[in-house]
VEXVO-454049 format. One record per residue (C-alpha): residue number from 0; x, y, z. Coordinates in Angstrom, 2 decimals. Each point is the difference from the previous one (the first is absolute). Layout:
<nodes>
seq / px / py / pz
NUM / X / Y / Z
...
</nodes>
This chain:
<nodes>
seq / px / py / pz
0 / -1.23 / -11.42 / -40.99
1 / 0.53 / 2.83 / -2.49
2 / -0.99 / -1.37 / -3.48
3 / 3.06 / -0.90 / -2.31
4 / 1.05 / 1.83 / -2.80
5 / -1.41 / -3.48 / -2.23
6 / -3.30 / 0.49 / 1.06
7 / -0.11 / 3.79 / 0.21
8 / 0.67 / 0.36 / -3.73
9 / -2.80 / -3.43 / -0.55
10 / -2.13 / 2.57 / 1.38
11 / 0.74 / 3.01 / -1.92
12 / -0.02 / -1.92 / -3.49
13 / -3.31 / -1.78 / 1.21
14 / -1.64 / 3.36 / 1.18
15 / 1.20 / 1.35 / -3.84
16 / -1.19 / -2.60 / -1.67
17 / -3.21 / 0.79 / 1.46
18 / -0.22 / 3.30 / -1.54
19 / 1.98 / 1.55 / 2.73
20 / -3.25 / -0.65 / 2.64
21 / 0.76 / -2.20 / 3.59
22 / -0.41 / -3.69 / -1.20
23 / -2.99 / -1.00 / 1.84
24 / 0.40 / -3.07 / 3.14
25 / -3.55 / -0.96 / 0.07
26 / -2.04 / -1.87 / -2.20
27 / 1.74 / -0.12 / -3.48
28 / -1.92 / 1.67 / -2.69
29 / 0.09 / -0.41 / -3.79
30 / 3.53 / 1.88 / -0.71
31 / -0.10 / 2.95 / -2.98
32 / 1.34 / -1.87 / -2.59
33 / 3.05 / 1.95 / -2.05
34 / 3.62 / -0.12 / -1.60
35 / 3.45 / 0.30 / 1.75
36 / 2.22 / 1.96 / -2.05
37 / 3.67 / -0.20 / 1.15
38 / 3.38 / 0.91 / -1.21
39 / 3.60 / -2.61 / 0.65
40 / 0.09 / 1.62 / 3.31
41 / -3.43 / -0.63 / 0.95
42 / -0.23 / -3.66 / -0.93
43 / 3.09 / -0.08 / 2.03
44 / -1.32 / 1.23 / 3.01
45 / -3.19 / -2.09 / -0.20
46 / 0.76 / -3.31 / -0.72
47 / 1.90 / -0.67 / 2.98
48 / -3.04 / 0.68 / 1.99
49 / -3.37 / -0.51 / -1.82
50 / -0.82 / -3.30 / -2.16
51 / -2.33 / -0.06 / -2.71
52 / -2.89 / -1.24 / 1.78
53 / 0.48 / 2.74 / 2.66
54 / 0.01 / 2.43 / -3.33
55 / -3.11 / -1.76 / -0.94
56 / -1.93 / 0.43 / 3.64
57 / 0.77 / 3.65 / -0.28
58 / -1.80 / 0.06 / -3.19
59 / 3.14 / 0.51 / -2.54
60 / -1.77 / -1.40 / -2.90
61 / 3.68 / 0.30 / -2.43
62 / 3.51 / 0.95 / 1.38
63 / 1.88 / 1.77 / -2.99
64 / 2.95 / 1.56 / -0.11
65 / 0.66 / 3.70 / -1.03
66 / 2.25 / -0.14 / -2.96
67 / -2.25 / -2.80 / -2.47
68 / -2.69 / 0.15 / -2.54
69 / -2.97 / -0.17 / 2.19
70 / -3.63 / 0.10 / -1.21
71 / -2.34 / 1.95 / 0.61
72 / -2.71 / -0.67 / 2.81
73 / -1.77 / 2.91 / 0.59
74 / -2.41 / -1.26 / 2.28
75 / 2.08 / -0.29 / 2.38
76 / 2.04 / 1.77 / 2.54
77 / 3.86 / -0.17 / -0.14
78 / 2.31 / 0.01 / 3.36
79 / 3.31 / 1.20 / -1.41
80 / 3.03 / -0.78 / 2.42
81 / 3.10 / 1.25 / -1.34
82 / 3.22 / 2.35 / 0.77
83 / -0.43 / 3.92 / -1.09
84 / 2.64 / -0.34 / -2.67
85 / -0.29 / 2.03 / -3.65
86 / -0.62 / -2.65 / -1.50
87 / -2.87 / -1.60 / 2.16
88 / -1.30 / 3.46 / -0.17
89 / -0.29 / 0.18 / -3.55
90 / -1.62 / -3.73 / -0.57
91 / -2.48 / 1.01 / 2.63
92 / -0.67 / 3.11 / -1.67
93 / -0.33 / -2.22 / -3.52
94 / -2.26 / -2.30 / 1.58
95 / -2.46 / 2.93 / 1.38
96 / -0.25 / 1.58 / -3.98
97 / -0.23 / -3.74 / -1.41
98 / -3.29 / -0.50 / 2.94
99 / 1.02 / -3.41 / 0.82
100 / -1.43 / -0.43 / 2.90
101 / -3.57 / 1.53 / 2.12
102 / 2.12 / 1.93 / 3.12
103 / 3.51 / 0.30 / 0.85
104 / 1.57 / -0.15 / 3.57
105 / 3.25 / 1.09 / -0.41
106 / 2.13 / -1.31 / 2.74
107 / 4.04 / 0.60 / -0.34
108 / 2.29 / -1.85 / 1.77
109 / 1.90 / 2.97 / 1.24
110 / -0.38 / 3.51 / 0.11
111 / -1.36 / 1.85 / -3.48
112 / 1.89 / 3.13 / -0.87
113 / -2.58 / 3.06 / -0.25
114 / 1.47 / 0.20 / -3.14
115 / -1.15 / -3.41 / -1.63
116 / -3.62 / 0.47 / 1.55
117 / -0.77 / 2.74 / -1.35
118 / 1.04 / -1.93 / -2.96
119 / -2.58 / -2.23 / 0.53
120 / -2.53 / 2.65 / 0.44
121 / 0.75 / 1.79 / -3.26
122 / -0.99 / -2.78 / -1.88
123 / -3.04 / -1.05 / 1.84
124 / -1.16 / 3.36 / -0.49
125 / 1.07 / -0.32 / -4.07
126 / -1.71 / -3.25 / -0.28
127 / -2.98 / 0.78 / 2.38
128 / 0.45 / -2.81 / 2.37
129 / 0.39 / 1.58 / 3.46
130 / -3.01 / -1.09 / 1.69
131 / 1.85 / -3.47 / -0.76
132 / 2.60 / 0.65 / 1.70
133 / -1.27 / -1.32 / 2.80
134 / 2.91 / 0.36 / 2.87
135 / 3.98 / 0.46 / 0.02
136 / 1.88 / -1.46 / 2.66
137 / 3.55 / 0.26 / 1.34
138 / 0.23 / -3.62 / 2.02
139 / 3.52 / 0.33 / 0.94
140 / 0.27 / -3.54 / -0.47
141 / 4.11 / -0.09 / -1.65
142 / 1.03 / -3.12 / 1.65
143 / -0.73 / -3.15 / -0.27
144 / -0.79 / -2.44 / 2.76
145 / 1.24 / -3.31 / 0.31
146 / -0.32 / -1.12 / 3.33
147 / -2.00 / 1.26 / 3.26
148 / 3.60 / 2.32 / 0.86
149 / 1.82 / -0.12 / -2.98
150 / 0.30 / 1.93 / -3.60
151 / 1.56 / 0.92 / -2.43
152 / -0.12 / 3.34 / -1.94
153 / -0.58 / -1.28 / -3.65
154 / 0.03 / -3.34 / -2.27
155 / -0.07 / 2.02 / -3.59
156 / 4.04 / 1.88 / -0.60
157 / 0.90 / -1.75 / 3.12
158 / 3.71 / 0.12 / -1.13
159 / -0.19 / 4.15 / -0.46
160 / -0.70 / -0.12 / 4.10
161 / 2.36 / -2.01 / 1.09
162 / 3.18 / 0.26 / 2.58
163 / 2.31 / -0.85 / -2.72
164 / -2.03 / 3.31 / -2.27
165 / 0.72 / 2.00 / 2.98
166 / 3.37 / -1.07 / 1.11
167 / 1.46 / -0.28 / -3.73
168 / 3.21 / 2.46 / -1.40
169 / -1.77 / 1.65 / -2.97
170 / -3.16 / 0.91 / 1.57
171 / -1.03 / 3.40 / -0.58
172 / -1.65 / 2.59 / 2.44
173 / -3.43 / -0.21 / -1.93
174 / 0.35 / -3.95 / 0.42
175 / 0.53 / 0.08 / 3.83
176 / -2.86 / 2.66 / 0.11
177 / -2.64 / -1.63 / -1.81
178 / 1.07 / -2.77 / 1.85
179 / -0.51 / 1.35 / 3.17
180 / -3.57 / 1.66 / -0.69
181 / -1.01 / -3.22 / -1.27
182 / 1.14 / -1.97 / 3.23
183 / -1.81 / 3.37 / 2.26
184 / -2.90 / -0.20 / -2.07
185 / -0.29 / -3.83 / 1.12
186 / 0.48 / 0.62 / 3.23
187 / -2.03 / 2.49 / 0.10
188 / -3.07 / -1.79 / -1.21
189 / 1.11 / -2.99 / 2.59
190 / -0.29 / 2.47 / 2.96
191 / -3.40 / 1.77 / -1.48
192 / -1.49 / -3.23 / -0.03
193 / 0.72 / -1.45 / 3.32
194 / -1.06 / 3.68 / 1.20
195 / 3.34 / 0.50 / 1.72
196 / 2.93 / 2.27 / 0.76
197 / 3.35 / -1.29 / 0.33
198 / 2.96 / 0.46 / 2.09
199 / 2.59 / -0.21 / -3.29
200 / 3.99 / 0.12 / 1.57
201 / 2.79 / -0.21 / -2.82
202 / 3.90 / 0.26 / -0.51
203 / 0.96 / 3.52 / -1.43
204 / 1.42 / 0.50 / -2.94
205 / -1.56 / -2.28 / -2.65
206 / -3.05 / -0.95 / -2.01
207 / -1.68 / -1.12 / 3.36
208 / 0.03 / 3.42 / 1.32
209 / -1.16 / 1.45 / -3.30
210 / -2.96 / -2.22 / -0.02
211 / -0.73 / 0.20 / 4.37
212 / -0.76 / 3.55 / -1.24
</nodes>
């Protein structure tokens, strides 16, 4: 039985959490002990699927989110897990001239722009940390799984992508646009994950078509 799109995303947060290396099935050896650095989004998408002590077994030492006063550990390496907005960008980028932590593997939620990494290479070329930077990751992980065959495309601004925000008099064309690339960009991480194409079929005519392609 093809696995389900629950376990297939277990997987791919497990394998990241490892430092983006296979997660090992024989004899268990002493994890690398770090810090899970995640944004609204990323706690979202978590939580539903790993519990602390299965943080703990794959060595997350702390699990902090993006946008607090966090200390610095510099021993240690940092897993960040967050989307590719501006302002993620720009915390990250504060974080890497502040040396909080001993490596960085960056991980984003969703596709980065080119735009935004370079942004992030700019200033770990200013502040000298580039052999820190240790990895950057798209996961393609924008949806969050609540059971084995069943999601749902975000917990955080839920009301913003909603059928009453698409179906509603005064909604703008930017509105049902960004609402449509956020509901592809979902689906499209869905479909990269399970490692599948789909046969999409839609009325013509409406926001359906718009977002079947």
């Amino acid at each position: 039985m093809a696995a389900s799109m629950r376990s297939r995303q277990i997987e791919a947060l497990k394998r990241m959490l490892n430092l983006n290396q296979p997660v090992s099935k024989s004899v268990a050896a002493e994890p690398a002990w770090k810090v899970l650095v995640y944004d609204r989004y990323g706690q979202d998408i978590i939580s539903p699927l790993l519990t602390v002590k299965d943080l703990r077994d794959m060595g997350v030492t702390l699990h902090l989110l993006l946008h607090t006063d966090r200390d610095p550990i510099p021993e240690v390496p940092a897993v960040y897990f967050v989307m590719p907005s501006e302002e993620n960008v720009k915390q990250i980028c504060q974080d890497c001239r502040n040396q909080l932590y001993e490596s960085y593997y960056l991980n984003f939620i969703t596709a980065i722009t080119r735009q935004r990494l370079e942004e992030v290479a700019t200033v770990a070329v200013q502040t000298n940390c580039v052999t820190q930077i240790s990895k950057v990751y798209d996961q393609y992980l924008n949806f969050i799984s609540l059971e084995d065959e069943m999601f749902t495309t975000r917990f955080q601004d839920r009301d913003s992508l909603s059928y009453y925000a698409i179906n509603r008099p005064d909604a703008k064309d930017t509105d049902i646009e960004n609402l449509r690339d956020s509901i592809v960009d979902s689906l499209f991480c869905l479909l990269a994950s399970l490692g599948t194409v789909p046969i999409i079929r839609c009325p013509k005519g409406n926001a359906a078509e718009m977002v079947a392609e």
